[in-house]
C-alpha positions as CSV (number, residue, x, y, z in Angstrom):
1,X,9.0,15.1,-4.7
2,X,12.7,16.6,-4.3
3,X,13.5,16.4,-0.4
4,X,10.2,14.9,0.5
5,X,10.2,12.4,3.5
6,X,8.2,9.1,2.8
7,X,8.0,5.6,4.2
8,X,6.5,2.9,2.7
9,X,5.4,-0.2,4.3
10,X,5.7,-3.2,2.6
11,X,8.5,-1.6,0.2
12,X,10.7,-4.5,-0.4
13,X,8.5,-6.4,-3.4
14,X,5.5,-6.0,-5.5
15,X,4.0,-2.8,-5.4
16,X,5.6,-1.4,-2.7
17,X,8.6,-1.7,-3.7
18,X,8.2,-0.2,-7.3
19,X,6.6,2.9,-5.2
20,X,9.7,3.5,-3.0
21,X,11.8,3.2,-5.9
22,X,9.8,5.8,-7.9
23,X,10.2,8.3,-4.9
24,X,13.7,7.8,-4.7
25,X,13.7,8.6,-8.7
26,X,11.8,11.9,-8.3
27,X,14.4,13.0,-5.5
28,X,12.3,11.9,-2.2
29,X,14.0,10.6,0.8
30,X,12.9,7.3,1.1
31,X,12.4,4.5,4.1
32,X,10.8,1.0,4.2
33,X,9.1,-1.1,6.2
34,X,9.6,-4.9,5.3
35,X,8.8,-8.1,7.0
36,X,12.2,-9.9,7.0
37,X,15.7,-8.6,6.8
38,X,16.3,-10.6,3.7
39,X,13.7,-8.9,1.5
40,X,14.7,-5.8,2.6
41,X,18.5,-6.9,1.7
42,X,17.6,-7.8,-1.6
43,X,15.4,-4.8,-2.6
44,X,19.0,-2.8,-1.1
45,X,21.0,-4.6,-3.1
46,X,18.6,-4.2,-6.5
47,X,15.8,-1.6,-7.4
48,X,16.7,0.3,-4.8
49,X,20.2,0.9,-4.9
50,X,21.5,4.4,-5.2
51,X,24.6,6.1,-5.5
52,X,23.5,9.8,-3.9
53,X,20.3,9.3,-1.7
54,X,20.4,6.0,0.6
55,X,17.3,4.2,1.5
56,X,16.5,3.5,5.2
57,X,15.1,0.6,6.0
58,X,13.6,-1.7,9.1
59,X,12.0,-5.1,9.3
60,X,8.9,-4.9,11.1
61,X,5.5,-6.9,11.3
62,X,2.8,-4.2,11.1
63,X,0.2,-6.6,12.8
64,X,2.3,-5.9,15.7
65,X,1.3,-2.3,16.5
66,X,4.6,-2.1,18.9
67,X,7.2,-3.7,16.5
68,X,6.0,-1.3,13.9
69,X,5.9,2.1,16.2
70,X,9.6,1.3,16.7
71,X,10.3,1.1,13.1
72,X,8.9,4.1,12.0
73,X,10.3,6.6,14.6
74,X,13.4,5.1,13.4
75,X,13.1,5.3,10.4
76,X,11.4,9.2,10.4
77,X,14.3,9.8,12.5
78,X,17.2,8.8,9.6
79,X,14.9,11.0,7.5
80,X,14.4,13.8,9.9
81,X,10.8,14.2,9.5
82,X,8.1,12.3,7.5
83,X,5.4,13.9,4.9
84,X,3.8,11.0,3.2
85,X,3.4,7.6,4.7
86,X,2.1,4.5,1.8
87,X,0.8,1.5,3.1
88,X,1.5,-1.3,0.5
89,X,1.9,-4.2,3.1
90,X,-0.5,-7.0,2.3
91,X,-1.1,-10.9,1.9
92,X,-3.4,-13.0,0.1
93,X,-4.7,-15.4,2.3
94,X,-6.2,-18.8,1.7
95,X,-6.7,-18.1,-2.4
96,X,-9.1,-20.3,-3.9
97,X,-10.6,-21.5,-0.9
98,X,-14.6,-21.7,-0.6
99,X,-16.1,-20.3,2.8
100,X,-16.1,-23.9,4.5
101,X,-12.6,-24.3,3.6
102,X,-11.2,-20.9,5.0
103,X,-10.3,-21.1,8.2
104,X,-10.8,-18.4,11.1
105,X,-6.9,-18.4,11.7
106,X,-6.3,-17.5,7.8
107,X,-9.0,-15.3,8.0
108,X,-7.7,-13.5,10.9
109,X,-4.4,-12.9,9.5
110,X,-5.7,-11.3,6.5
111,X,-7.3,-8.9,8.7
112,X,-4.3,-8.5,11.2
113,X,-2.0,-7.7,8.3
114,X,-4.2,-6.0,5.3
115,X,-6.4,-4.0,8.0
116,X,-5.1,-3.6,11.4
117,X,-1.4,-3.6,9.8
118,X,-2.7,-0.2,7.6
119,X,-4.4,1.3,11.3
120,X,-1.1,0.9,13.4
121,X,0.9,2.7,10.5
122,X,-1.5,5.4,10.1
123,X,-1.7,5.7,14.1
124,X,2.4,5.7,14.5
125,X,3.0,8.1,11.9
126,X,0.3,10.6,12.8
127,X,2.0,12.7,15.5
128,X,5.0,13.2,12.8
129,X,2.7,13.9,9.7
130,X,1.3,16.4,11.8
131,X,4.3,18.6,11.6
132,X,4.3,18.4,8.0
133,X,3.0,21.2,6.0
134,X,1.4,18.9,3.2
135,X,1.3,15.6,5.0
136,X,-0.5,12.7,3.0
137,X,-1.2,9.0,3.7
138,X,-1.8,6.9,0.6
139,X,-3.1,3.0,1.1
140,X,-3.3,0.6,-1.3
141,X,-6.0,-1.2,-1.6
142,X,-8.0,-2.9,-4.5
143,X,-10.6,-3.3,-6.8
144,X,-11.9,-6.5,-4.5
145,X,-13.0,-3.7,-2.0
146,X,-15.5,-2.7,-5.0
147,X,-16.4,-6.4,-6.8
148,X,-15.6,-9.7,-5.5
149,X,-14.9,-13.2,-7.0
150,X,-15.2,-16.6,-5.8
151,X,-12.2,-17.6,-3.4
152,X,-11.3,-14.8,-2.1
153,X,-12.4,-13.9,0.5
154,X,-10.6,-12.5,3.4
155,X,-9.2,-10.6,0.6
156,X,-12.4,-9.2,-0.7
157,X,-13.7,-8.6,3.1
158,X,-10.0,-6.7,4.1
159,X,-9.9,-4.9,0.9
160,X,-13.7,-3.6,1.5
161,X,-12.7,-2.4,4.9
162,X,-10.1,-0.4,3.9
163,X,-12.4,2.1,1.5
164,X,-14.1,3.2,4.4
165,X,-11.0,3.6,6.4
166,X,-9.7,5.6,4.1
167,X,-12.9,7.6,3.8
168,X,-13.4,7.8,8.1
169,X,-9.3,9.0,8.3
170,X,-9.4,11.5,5.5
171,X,-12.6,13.0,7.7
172,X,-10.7,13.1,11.1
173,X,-7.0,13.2,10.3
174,X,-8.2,16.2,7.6
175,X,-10.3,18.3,10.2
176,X,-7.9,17.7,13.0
177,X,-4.3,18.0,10.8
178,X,-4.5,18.8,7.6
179,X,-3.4,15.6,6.9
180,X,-4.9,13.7,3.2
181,X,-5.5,10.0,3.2
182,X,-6.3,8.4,-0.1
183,X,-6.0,5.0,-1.6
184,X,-5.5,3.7,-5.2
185,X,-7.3,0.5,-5.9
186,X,-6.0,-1.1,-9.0
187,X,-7.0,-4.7,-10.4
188,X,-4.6,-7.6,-10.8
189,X,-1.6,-6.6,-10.7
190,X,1.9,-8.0,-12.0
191,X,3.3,-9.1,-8.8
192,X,4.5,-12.4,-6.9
193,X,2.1,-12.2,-4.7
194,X,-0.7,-12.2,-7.7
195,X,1.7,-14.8,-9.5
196,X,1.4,-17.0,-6.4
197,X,-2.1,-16.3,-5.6
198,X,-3.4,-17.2,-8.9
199,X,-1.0,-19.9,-9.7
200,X,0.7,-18.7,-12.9
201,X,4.1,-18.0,-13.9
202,X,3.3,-14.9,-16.1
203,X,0.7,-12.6,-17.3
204,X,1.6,-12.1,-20.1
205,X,-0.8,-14.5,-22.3
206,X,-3.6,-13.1,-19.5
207,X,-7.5,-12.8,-21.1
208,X,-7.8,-9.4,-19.6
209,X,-6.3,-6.3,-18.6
210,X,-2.8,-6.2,-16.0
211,X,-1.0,-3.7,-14.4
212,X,2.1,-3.0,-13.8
213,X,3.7,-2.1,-10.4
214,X,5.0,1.1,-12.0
215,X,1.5,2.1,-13.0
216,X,0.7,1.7,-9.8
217,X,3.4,3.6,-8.2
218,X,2.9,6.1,-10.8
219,X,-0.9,6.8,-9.5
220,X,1.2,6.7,-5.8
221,X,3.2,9.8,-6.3
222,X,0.7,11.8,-8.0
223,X,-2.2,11.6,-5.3
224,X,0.7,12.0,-2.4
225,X,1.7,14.9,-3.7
226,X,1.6,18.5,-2.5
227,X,0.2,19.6,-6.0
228,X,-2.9,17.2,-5.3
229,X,-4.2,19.2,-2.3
230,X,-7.5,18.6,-2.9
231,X,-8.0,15.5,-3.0
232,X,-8.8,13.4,0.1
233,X,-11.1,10.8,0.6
234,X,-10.8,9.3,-2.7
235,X,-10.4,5.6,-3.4
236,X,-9.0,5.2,-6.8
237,X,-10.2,2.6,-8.9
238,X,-7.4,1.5,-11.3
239,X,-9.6,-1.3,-13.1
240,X,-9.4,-0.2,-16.7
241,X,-13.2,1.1,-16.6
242,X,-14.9,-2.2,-15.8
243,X,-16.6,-1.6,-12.7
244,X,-18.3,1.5,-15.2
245,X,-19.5,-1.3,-17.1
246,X,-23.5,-2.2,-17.1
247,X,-24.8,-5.7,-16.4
248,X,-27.0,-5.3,-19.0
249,X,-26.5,-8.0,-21.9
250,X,-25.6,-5.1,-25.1
């Protein structure tokens, strides 16, 4: 990843954040896209602090396709390019709720930020992946695009949406750029967002299988990369095999 030029929206917590800093660690030139100033102050002033390479950053709210154009031209213009674009920026919504409960305004802004927020990214940084060599787009998405579970959703519905985004970009962006566009899908993962969403203070007593941000991250790097040229298209599971499993009762 030495010199490459990546922004990654929603890179100030969870996920995101853990991917920025691992791009940063493989020698990548790094920007973010954060919400609020603050978070993007804090992730500055912690995990992604660095002595040799700085990281660019610029508070934006990707529902808002104009707020977010601005932020990444500036920010691909501190880097002097872009090659890779992740999309990691995502809420819950109304967790727990039953589908009399959830109302069309919470709804709605599951959709505005989890979908629309990952189609104005990928529709601002296209023109600028384009003159990349070995441009990628990686979303993160999630195993509730696959399986779903009461209470969840606009979550389940925005996650489902973007497989076959990712499948209908890597078709046109591929044929008319060259450009990839994959997305990893991992189960729960070890965030304050899943913390808050689920309403516990640690996994760490959990029933069943957690990642980490860092595997996550991990799985990031290695499908943005150059070396992964052939894939495109692909939505990742990251479930520790159980969507493989049968229904039957053995």
């Amino acid at each position: 990843m030495d010199g490459r030029r990546v922004i990654v929206t929603g890179g100030a917590s969870g996920i995101g954040l853990a991917v920025a800093a691992q791009f940063l660690a493989s020698g990548a030139h790094v920007g973010i896209v954060s919400r609020t100033q603050r978070s993007i102050e804090s992730a500055l002033a912690g995990p992604l602090q660095a002595d040799s390479q700085p990281v660019h950053a610029r508070a934006a709210d990707v529902s808002d396709e104009e707020d977010l154009a601005s932020a990444i031209s500036g920010l691909a213009c501190a880097l002097g390019g872009l090659d890779t674009l992740v999309t990691s920026a995502g809420i819950e919504g109304e967790m727990g709720a039953s589908l009399t409960d959830v109302t069309s305004e919470g709804f709605r802004e599951v959709l505005d930020v989890n979908v629309l927020g990952v189609f104005h990214a990928v529709k601002c940084a296209v023109p600028l992946l384009a003159q990349s060599p070995s441009a990628s787009v990686t979303m993160v998405g999630s195993d509730s695009g696959f399986v779903a579970v009461p209470g969840m959703l606009a979550y389940n519905a925005s996650k489902g949406a973007l497989v076959q985004l990712t499948r209908a970009l890597s078709y046109e962006l591929f044929d008319e750029h060259c450009i990839r566009v994959n997305s990893v899908c991992p189960s729960i993962v070890d965030t304050p967002m899943a913390r808050r969403g689920l309403g516990v203070e640690s996994f760490q007593d959990a029933a069943y299988p957690v990642n980490s941000p860092d595997d996550v991250a991990r799985t990031v790097l290695f499908l943005s990369a150059p070396e992964s040229r052939s894939l495109n298209g692909l939505n990742l599971l990251m479930d520790f095999g159980y969507t493989a499993r049968s229904s039957f009762p053995a």
